[in-house]
N, C-alpha and C positions, 0 to 999 in steps of 0.2 A: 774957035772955042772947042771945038771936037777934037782937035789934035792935043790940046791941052787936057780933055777929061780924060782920054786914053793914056798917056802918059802918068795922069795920076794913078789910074788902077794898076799899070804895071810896077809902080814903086811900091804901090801896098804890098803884091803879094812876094816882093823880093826886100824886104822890108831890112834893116839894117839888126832886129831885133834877133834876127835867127829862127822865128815861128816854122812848124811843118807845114807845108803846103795838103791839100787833100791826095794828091798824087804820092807824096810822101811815106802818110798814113798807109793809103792801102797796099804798100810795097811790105811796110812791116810785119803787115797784117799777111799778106802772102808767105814769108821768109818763115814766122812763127807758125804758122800752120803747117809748110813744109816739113818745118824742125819736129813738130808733134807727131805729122803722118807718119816721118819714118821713125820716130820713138815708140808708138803704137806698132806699125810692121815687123820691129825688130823683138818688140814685147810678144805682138803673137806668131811669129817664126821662133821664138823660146819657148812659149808655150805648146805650140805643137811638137815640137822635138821630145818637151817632155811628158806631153801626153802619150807618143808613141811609146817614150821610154816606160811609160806607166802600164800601156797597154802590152808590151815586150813582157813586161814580169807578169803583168796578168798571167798570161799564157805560159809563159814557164814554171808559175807556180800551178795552171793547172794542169798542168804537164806531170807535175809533179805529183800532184792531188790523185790522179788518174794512177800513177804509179803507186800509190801508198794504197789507192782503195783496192789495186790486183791485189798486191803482196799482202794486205790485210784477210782478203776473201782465203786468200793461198794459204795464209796463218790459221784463219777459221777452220777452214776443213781439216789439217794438220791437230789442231787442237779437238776438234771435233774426234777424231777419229784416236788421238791419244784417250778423250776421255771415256770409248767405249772400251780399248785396252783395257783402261783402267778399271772400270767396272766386268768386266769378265774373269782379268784377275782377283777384283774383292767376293764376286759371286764363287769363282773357285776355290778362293781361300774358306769361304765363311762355308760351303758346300763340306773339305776338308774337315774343319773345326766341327760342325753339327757332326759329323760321321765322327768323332771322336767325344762325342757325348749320347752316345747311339745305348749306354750301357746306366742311365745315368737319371735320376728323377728327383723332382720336386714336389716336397710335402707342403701345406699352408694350413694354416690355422690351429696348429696344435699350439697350445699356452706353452710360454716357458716357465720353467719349474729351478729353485735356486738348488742347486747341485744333481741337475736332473739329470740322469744315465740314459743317453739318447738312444744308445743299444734296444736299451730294455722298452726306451718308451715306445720307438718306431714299431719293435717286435710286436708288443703291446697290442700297439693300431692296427696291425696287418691282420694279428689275429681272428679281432672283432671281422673280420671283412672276410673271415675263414680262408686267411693263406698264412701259413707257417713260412715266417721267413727265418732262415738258417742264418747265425752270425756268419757262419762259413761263406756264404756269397753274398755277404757284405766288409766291399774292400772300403770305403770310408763314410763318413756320417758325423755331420756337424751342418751346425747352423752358420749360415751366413747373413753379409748386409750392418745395415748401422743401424740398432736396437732404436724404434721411435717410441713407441710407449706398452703399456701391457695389452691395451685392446689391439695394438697391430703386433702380432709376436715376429720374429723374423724367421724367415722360413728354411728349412731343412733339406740339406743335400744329400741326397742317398746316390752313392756308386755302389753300382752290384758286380758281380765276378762276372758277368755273361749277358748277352741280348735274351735269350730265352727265356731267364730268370726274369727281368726286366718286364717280356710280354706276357708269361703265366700274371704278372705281380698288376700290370696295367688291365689285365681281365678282370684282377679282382675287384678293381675299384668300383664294380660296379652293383656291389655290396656295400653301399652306402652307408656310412657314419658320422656323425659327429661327437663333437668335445662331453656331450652329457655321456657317453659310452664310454669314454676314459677315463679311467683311477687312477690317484695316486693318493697314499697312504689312507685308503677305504674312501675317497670323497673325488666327487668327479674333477675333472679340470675346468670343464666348461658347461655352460649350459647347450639345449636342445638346437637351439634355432644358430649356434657355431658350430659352421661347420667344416669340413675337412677337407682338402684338396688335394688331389695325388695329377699332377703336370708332367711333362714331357720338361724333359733342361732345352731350353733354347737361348742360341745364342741371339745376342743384341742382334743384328740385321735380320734373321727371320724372328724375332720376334716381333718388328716393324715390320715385316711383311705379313706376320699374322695379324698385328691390328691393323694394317689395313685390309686385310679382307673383314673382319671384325665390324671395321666400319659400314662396311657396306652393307652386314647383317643387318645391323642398328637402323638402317638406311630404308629395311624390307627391299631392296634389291638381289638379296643372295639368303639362302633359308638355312644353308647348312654351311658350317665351319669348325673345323678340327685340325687335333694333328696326332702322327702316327709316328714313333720312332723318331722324334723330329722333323719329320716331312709336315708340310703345311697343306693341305685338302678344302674344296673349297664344292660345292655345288649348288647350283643355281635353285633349281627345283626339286621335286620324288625324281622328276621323270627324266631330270639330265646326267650327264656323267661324271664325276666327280675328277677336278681339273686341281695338276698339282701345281701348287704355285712357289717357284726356286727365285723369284724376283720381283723386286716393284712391276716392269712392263711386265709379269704377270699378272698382276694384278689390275693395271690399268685395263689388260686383255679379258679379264672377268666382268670389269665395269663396263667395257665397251659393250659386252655379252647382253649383259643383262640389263644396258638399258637401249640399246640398240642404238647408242650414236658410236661415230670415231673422233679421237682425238689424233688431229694432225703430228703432234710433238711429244711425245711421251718421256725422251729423254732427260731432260730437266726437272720433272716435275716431283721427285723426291730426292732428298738429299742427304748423301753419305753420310755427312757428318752429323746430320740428327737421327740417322739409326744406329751409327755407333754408340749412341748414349740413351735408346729405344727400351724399354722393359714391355715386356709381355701384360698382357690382361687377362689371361686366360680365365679368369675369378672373379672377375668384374661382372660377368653377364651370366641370371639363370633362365633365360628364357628356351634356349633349346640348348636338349642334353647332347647335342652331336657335337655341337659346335667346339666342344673342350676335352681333355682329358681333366676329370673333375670326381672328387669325391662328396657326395653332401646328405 
């Protein structure tokens, strides 16, 4: 009976049906795993090739990063050093221009009058201040500017034939007047409290260098401010020495003064193209008589 159950079991598992045996199975099972491990190996042997290639450009782009930030530093300072060109040229030019209004002054606050004889009226006002001005050394006289209304009248350019006419004329102003001491046809122009201003011609960029020393007035950092000829004058205290100022870093150099810090960077810090389009304030301020060339 033993020889017969054995022989049963061996036909089961060779069975005519064709079923897998378990030795079978696990052979599949090996073949398919194989087949994956090197699907997988082959996958991350591509993947590394292209991580290296990833980390390849890394490197040559910061290679190249490295190269752009010299040649950018290399640009900076080129640029740098063009823009203080630039400003020594504008300071020369504008230095040139003021010397070429060295002869040359501004009236404020005289009313316009409808066919007014500016001759006669400027002559007029100088008088009141006890200075006879000669039509002879005055070579032109007209009002400029865009008319805003009657209370702001537009102001009057006087060129004179000479610097020294100019300085006797800028002494006088300090024979103060105003609009109630001017006639016209027997009745004044203005009343008492308008009053008169006799200014230096400044061109746009010192006139931005004068209001900013101005500012600092306003500030009570600096007690005196003027100008002379068109030069721009600035003094801290009675007891200091009166510093001229031909440019914004002068003026930063007054603020450093007088309040005792430094500013690391000065160059930046004003900008050409807004004093090209700068007017003066010389009228704006009556708190101290130094500060201006003013009639009142």
């Amino acid at each position: 009976m033993g020889r017969g159950r054995k022989r049963g079991n061996q036909s089961a598992n060779n069975s005519p049906n064709g079923s897998l045996t378990d030795f079978d199975v696990n052979d599949d099972m090996k073949k398919n795993f194989a087949v994956l491990f090197k699907m997988m190996k082959e996958e991350s042997a591509k993947a590394e090739q292209r991580h290296n290639e990833v980390k390849s450009e890394i490197l040559k782009l910061k290679g190249k990063y490295v190269l752009l930030k010299k040649s950018h530093v290399d640009l900076q300072k080129k640029f740098n050093l063009l823009a203080d060109e630039m400003l020594k040229v504008k300071y020369s030019v504008n230095t040139t221009q003021q010397h070429n209004l060295r002869n040359n002054v501004v009236i404020r606050g005289l009313p316009e009058i409808e066919n007014e004889d500016l001759h006669y009226y400027v002559t007029n006002c100088f008088s009141k201040m006890n200075f006879n001005l000669d039509n002879n050394l005055v070579t032109h006289c007209a009002r400029f500017g865009k008319s805003v209304s009657q209370d702001k009248p537009r102001p009057i350019l006087l060129v004179l034939q000479n610097n020294e006419t100019k300085i006797k004329l800028m002494e006088a102003r300090k024979n103060r007047i105003n609009c109630s001491q001017i006639y016209h046809n027997d009745e004044p122009v203005g009343a008492q409290d308008q009053k008169i201003y006799v200014d230096d011609h400044l061109t746009p960029m010192t006139a931005a260098i004068f209001n900013e020393a101005r500012k600092l007035q306003r500030e009570k950092l600096v007690q005196f401010v003027w100008t002379k000829n068109g030069i721009v004058f600035a003094r801290i205290n009675v007891n200091s020495k009166a510093r001229r100022l031909s440019s914004p870093q002068d003026s930063f150099a007054l603020y450093q003064e007088a309040t005792g810090t430094k500013l690391k960077d000065t160059s930046n810090l004003m900008n050409l193209d807004i004093l090209e389009d700068s007017e003066s304030d010389q009228t704006d301020d009556e708190d101290n008589p130094q500060k201006k060339t003013r009639i009142s």
